[in-house]
Each structure stands twice: as C-alpha cells, then as structure tokens.
PDB file of N, CA, C and O in Angstrom:
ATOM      1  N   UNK A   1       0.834  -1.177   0.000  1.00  0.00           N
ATOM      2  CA  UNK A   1       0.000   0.000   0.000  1.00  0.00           C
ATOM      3  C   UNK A   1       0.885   1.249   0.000  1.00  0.00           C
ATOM      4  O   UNK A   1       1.998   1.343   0.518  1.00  0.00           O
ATOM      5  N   UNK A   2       0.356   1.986  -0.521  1.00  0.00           N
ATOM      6  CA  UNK A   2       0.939   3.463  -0.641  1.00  0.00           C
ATOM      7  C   UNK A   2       0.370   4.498   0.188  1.00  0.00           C
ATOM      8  O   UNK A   2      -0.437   3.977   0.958  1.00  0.00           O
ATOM      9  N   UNK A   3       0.434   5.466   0.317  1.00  0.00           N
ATOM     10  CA  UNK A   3      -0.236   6.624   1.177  1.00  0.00           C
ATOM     11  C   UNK A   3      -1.357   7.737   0.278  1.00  0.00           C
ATOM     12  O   UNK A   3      -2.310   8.374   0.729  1.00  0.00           O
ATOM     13  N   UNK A   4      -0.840   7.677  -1.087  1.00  0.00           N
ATOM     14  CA  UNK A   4      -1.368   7.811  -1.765  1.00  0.00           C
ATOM     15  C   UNK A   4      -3.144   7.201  -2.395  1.00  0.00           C
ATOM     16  O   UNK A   4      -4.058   7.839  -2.918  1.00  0.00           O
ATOM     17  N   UNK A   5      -3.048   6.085  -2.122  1.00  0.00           N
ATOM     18  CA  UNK A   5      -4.166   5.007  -2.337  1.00  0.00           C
ATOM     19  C   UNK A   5      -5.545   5.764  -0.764  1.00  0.00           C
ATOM     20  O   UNK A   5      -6.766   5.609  -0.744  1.00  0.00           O
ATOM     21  N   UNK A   6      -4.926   6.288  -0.031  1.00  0.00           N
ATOM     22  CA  UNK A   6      -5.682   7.001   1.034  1.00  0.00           C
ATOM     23  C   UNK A   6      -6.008   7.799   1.733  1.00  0.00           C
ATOM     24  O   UNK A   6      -6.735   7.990   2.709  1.00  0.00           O
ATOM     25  N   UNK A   7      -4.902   8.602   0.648  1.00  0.00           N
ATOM     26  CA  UNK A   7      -4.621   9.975   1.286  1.00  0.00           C
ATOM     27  C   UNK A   7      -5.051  11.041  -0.053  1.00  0.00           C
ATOM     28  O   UNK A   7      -4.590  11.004  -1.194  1.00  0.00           O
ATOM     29  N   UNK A   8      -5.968  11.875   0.444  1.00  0.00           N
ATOM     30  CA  UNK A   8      -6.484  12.774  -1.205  1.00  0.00           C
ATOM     31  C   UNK A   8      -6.256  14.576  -1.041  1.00  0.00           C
ATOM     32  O   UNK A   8      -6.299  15.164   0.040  1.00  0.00           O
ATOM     33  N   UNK A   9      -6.144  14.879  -1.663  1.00  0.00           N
ATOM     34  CA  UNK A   9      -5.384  16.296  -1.485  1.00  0.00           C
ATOM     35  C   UNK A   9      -6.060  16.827  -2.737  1.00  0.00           C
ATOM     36  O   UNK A   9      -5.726  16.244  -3.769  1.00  0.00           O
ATOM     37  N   UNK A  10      -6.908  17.776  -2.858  1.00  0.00           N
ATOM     38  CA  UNK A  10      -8.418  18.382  -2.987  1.00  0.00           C
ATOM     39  C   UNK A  10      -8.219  19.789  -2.632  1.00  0.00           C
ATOM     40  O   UNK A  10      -8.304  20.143  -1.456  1.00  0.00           O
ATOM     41  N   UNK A  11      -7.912  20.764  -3.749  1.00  0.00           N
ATOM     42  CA  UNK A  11      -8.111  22.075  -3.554  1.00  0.00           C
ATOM     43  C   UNK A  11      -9.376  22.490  -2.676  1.00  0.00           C
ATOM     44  O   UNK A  11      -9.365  23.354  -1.799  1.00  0.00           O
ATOM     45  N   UNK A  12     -10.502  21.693  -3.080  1.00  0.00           N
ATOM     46  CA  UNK A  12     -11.905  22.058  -2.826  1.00  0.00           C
ATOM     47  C   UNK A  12     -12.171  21.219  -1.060  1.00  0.00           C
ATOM     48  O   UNK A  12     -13.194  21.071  -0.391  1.00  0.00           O
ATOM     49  N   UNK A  13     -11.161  20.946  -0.886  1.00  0.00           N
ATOM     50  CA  UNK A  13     -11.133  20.147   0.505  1.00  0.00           C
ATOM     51  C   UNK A  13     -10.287  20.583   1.703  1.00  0.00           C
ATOM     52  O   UNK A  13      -9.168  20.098   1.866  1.00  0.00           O
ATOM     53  N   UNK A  14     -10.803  21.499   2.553  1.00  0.00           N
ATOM     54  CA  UNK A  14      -9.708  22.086   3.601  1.00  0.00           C
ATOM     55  C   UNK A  14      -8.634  22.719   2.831  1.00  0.00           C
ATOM     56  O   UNK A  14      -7.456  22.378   2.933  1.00  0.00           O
ATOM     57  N   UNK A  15      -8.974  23.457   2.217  1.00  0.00           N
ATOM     58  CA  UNK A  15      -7.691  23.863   1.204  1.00  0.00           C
ATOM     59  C   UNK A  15      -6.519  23.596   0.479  1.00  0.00           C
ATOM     60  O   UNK A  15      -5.498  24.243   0.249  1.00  0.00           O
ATOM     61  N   UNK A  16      -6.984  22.319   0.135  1.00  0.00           N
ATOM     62  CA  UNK A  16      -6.211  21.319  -0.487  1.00  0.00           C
ATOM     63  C   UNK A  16      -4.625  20.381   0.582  1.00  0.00           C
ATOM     64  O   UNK A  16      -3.516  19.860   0.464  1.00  0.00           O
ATOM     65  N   UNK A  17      -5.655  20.739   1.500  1.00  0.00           N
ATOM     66  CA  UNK A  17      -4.803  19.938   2.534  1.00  0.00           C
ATOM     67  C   UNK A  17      -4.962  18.248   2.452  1.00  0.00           C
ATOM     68  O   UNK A  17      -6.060  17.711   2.305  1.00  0.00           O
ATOM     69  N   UNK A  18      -3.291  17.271   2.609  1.00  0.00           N
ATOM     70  CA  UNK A  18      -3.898  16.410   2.460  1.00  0.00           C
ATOM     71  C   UNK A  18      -5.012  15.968   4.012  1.00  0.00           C
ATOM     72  O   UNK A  18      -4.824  16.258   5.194  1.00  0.00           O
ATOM     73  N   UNK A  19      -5.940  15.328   3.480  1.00  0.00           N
ATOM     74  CA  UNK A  19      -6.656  14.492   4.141  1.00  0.00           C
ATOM     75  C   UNK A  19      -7.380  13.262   4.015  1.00  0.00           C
ATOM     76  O   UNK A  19      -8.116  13.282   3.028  1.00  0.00           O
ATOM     77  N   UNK A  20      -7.433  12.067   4.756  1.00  0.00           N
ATOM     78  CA  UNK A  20      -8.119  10.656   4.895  1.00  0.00           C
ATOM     79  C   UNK A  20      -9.126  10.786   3.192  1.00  0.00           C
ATOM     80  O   UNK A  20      -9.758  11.718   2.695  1.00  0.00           O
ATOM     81  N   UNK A  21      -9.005  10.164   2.989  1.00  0.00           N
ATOM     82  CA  UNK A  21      -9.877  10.141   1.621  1.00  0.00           C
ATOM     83  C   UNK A  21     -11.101   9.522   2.416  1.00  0.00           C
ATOM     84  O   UNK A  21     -11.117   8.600   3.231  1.00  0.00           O
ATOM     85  N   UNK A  22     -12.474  10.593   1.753  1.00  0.00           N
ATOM     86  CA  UNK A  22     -13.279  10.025   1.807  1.00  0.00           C
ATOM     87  C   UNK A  22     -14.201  11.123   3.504  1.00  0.00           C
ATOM     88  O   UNK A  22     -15.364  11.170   3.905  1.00  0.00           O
ATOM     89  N   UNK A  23     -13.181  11.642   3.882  1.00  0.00           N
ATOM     90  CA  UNK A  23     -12.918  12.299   5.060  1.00  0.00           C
ATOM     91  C   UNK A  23     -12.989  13.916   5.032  1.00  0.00           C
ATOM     92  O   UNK A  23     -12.952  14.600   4.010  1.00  0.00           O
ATOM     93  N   UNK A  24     -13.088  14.342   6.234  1.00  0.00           N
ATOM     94  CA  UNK A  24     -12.537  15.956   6.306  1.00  0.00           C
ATOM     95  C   UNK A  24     -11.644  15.726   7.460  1.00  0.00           C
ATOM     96  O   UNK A  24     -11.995  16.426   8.409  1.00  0.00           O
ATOM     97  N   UNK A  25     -10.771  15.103   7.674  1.00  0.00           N
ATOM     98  CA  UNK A  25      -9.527  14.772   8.640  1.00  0.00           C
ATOM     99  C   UNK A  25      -8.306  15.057   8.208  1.00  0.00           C
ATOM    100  O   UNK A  25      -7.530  14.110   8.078  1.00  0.00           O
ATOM    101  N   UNK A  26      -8.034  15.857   8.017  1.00  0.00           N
ATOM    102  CA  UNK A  26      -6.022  15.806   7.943  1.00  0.00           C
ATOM    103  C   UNK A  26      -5.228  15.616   8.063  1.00  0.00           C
ATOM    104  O   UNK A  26      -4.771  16.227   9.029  1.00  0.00           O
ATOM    105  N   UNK A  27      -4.451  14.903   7.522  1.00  0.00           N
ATOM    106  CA  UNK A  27      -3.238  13.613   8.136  1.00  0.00           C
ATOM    107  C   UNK A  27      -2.845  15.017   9.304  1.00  0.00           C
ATOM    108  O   UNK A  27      -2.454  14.729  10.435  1.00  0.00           O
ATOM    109  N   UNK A  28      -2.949  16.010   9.022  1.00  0.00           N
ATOM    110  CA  UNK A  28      -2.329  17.024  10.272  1.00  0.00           C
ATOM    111  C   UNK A  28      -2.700  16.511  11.499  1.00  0.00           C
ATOM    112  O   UNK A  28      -2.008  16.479  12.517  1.00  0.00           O
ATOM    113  N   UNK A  29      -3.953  16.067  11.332  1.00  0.00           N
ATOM    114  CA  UNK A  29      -4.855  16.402  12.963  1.00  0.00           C
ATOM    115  C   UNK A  29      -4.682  14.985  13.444  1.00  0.00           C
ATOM    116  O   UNK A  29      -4.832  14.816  14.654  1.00  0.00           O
ATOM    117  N   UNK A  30      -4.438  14.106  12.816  1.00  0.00           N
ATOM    118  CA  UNK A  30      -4.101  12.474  13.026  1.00  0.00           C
ATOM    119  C   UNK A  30      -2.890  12.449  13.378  1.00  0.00           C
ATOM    120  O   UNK A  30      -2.639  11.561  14.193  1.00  0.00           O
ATOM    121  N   UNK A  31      -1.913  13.186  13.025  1.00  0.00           N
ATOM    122  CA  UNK A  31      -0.420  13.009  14.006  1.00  0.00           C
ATOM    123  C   UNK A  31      -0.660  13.722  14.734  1.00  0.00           C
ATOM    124  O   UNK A  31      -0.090  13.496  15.802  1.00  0.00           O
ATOM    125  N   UNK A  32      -1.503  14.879  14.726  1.00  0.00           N
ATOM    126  CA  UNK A  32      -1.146  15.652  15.742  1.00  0.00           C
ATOM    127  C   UNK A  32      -2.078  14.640  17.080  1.00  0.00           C
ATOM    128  O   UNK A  32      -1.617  14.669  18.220  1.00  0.00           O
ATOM    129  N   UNK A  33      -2.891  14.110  16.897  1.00  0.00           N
ATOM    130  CA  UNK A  33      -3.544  13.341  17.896  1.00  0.00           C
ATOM    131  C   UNK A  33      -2.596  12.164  18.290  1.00  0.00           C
ATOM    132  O   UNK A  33      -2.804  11.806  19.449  1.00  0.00           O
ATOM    133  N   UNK A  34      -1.649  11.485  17.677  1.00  0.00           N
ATOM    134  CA  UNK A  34      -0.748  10.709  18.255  1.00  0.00           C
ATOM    135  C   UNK A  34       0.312  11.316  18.391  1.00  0.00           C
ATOM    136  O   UNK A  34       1.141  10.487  18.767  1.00  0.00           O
ATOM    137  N   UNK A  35       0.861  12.503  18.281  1.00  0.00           N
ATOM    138  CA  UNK A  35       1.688  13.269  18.748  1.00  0.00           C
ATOM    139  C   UNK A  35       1.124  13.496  20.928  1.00  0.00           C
ATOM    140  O   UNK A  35       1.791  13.437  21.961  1.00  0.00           O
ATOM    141  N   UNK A  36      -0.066  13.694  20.700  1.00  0.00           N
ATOM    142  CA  UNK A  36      -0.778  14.101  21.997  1.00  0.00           C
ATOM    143  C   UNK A  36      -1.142  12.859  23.269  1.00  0.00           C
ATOM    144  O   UNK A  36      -1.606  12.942  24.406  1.00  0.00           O
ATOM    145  N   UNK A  37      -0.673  11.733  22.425  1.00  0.00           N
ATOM    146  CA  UNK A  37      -0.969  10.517  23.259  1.00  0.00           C
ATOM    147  C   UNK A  37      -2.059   9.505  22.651  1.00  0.00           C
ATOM    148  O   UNK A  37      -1.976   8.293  22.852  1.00  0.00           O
ATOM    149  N   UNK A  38      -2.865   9.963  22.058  1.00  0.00           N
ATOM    150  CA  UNK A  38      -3.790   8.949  21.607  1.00  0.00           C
ATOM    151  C   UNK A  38      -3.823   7.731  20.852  1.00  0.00           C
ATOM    152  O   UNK A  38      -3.450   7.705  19.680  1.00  0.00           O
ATOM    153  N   UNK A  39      -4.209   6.812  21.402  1.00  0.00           N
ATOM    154  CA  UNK A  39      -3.424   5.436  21.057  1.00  0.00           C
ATOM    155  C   UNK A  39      -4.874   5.468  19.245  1.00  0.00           C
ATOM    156  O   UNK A  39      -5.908   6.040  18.899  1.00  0.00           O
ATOM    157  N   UNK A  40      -3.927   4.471  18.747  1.00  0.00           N
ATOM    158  CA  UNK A  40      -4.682   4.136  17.225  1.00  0.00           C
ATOM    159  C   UNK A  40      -5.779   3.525  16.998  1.00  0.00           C
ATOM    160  O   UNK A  40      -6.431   3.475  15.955  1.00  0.00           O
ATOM    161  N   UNK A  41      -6.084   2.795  18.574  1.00  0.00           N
ATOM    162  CA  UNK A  41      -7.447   2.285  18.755  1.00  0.00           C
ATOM    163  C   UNK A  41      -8.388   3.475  19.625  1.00  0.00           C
ATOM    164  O   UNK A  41      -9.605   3.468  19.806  1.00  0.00           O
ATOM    165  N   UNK A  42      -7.613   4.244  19.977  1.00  0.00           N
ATOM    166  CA  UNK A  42      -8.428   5.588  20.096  1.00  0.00           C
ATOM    167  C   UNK A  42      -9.447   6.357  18.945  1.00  0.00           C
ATOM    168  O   UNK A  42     -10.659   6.488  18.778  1.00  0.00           O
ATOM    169  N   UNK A  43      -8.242   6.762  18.291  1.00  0.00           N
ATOM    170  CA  UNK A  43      -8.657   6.986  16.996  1.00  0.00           C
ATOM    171  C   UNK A  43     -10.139   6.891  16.212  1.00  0.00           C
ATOM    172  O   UNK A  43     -10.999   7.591  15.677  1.00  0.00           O
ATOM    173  N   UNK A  44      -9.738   5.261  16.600  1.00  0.00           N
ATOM    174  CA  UNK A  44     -10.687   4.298  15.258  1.00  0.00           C
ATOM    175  C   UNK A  44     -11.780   4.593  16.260  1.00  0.00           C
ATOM    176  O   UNK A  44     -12.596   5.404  15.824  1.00  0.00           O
ATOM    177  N   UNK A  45     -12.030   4.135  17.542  1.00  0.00           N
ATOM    178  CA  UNK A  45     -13.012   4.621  17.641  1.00  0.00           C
ATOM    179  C   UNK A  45     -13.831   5.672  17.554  1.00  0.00           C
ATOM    180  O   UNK A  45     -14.981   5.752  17.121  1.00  0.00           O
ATOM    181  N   UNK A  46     -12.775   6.845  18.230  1.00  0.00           N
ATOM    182  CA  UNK A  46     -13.417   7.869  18.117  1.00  0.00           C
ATOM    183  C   UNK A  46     -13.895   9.117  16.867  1.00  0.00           C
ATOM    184  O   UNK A  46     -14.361  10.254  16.947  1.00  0.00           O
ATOM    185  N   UNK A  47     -13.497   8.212  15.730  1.00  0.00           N
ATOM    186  CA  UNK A  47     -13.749   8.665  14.666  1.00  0.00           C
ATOM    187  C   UNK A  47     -13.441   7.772  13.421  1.00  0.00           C
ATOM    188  O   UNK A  47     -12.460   7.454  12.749  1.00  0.00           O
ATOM    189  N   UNK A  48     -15.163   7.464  13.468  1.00  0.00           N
ATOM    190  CA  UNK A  48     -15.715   6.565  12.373  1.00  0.00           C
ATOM    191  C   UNK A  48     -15.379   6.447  10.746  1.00  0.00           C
ATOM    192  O   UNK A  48     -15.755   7.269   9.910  1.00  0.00           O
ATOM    193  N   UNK A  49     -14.702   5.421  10.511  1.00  0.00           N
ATOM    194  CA  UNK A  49     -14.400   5.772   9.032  1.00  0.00           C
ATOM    195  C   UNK A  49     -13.147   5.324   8.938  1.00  0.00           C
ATOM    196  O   UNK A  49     -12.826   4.596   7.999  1.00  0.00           O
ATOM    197  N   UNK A  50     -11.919   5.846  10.277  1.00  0.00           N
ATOM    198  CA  UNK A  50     -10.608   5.962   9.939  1.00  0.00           C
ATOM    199  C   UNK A  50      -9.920   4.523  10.641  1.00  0.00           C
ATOM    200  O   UNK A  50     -10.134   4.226  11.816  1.00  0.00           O
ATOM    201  N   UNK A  51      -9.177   3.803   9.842  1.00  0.00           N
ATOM    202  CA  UNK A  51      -8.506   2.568   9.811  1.00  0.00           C
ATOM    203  C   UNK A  51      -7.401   2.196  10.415  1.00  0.00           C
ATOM    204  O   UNK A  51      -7.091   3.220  11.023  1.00  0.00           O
ATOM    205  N   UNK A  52      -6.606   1.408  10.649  1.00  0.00           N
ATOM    206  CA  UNK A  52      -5.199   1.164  11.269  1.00  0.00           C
ATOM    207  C   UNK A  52      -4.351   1.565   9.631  1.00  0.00           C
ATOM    208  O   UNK A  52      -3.193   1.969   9.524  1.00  0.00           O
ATOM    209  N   UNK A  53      -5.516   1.258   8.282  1.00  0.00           N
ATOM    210  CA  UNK A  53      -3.973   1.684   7.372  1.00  0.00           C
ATOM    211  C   UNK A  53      -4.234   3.277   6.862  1.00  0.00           C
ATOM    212  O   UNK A  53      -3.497   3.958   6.149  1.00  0.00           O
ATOM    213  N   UNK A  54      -5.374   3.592   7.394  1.00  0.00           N
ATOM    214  CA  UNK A  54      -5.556   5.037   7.406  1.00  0.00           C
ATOM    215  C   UNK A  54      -4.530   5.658   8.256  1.00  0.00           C
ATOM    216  O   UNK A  54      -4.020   6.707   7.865  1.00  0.00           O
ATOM    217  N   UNK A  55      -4.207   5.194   9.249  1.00  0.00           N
ATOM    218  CA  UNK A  55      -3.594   5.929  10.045  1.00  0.00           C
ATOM    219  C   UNK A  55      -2.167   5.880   9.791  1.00  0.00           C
ATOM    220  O   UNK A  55      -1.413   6.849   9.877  1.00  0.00           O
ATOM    221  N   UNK A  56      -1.728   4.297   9.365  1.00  0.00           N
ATOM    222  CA  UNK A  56      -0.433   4.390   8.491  1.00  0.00           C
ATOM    223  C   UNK A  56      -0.157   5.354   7.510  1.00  0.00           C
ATOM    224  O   UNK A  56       0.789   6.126   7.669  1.00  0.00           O
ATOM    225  N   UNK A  57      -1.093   5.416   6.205  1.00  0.00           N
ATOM    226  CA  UNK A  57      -0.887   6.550   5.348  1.00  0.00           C
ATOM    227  C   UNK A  57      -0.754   7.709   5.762  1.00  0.00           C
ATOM    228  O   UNK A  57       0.142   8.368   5.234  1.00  0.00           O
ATOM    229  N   UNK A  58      -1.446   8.244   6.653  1.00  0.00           N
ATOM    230  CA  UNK A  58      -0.697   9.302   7.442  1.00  0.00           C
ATOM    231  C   UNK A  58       0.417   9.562   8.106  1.00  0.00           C
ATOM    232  O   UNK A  58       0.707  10.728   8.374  1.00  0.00           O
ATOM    233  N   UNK A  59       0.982   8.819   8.368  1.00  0.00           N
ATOM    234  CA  UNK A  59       2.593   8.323   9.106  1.00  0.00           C
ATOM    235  C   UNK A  59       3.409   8.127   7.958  1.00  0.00           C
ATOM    236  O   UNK A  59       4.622   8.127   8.167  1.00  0.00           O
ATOM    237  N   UNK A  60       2.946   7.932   6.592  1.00  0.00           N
ATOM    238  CA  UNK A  60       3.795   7.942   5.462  1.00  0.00           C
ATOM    239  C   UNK A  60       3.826   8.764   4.493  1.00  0.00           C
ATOM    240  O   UNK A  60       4.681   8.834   3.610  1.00  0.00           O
ATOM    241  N   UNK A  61       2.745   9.507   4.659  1.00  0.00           N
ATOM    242  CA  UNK A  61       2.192  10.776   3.963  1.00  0.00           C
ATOM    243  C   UNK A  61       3.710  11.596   4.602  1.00  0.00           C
ATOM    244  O   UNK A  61       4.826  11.561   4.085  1.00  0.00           O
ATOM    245  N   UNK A  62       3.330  12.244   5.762  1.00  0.00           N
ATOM    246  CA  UNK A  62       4.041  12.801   7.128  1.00  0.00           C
ATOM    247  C   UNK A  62       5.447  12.993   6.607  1.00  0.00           C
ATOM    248  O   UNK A  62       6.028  13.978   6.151  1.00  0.00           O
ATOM    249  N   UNK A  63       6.006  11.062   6.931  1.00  0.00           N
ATOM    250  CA  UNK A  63       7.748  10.958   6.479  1.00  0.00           C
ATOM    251  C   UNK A  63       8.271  11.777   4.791  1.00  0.00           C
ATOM    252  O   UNK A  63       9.188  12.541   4.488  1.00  0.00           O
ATOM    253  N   UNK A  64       7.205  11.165   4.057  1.00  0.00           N
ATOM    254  CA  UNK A  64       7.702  11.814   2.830  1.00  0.00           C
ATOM    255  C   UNK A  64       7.735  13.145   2.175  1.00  0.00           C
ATOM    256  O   UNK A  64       8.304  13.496   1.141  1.00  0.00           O
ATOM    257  N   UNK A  65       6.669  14.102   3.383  1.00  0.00           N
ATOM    258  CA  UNK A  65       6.880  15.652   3.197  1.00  0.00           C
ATOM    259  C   UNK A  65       8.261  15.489   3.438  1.00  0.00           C
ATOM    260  O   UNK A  65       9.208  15.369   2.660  1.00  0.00           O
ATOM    261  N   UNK A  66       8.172  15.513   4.998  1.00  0.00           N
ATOM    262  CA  UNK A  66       9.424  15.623   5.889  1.00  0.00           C
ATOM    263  C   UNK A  66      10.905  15.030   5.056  1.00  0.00           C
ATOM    264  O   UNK A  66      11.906  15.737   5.180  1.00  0.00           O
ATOM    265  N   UNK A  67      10.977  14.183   4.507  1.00  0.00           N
ATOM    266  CA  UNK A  67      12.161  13.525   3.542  1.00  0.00           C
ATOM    267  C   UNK A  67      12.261  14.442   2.294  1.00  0.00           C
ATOM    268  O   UNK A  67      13.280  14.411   1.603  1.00  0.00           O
ATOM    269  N   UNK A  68      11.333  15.170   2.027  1.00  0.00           N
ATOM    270  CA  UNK A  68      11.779  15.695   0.799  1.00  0.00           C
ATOM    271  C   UNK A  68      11.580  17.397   1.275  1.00  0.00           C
ATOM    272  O   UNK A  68      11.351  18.377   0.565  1.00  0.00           O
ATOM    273  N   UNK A  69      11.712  17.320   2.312  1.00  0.00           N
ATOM    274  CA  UNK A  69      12.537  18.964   2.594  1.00  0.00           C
ATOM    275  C   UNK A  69      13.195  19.675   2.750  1.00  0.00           C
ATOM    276  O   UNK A  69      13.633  19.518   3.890  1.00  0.00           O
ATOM    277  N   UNK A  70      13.676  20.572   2.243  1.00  0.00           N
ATOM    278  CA  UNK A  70      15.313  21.208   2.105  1.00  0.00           C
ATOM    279  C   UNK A  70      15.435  21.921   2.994  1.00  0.00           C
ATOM    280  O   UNK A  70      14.595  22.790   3.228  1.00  0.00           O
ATOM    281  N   UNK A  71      16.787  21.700   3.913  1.00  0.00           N
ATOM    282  CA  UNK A  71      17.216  22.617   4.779  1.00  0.00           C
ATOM    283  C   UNK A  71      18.516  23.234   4.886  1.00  0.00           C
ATOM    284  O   UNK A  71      19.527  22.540   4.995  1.00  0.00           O
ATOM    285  N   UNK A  72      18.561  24.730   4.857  1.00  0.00           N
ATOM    286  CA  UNK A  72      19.634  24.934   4.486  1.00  0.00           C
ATOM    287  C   UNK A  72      19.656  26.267   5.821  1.00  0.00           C
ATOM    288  O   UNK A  72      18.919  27.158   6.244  1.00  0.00           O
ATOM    289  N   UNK A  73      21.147  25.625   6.112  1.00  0.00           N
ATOM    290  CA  UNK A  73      21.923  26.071   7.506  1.00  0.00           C
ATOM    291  C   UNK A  73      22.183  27.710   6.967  1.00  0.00           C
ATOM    292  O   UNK A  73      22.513  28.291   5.933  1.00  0.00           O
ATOM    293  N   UNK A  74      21.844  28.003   8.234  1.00  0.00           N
ATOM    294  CA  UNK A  74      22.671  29.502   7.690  1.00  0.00           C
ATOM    295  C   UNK A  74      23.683  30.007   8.060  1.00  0.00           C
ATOM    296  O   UNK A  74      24.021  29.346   9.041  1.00  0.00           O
ATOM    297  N   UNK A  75      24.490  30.880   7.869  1.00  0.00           N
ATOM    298  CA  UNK A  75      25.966  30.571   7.954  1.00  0.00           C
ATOM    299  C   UNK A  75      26.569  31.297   9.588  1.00  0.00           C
ATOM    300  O   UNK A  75      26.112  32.233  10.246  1.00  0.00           O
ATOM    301  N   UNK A  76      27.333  30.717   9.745  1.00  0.00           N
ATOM    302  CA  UNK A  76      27.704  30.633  11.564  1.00  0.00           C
ATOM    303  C   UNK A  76      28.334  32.422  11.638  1.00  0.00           C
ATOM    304  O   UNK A  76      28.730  32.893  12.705  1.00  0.00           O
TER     305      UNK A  76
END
C-alpha cells in the first residue's frame, strides 16, 4: 500500500490539505492526535471511518513531506 491510495489532497477540501480520503480529517490532525498521546485504537473509535492503514498513510504521507525537505543552515 501506498499513502497515496488514502490519502487525497483536494483544492476544494480544507484547502487542499492532504486528508483521509473520503474524510474531512487531515493527516495534520491524526499526528497531531498521536503526537498528543492517543493510542490508534483511540482513533478508530473515536472517529468513524478511519482505519489502522488510514492511520499508516498518514505516518507515510508525514515521512515523505518531511524527507523531501530542504534545509539549508545559515551561515555561523
């Protein structure tokens, strides 16, 4: 599986933020909820719809911003 296959990014959707396909959730608000403690069976329950590989695609969505971002030091 890809992250792609579940993850949809929709001008017309939260401002083309990605989010859960199918959803108005944002891989944002899904790390940021396991950033905060909330376990993945939290999640699922507490919001209908979203999967254990939903929640992966968001964790891979996430890495591959983060991997393909340039950082450049500024000089000492």
């Amino acid at each position: 599986m890809t992250w792609t296959e579940r993850i949809a990014i929709d001008p017309k959707v939260l401002a083309g933020k990605p989010v859960v396909k199918g959803t108005r959730l944002a891989v944002e608000f899904i790390i940021e909820l396991l950033s905060q403690g909330w376990t993945e069976a939290e999640i699922i329950q507490n919001y209908d719809g979203i999967t254990h590989e939903d929640i992966l695609a968001c964790l891979q969505c996430a890495a591959e911003v983060l991997k393909s971002e340039k950082v450049y030091p500024l000089p000492a």
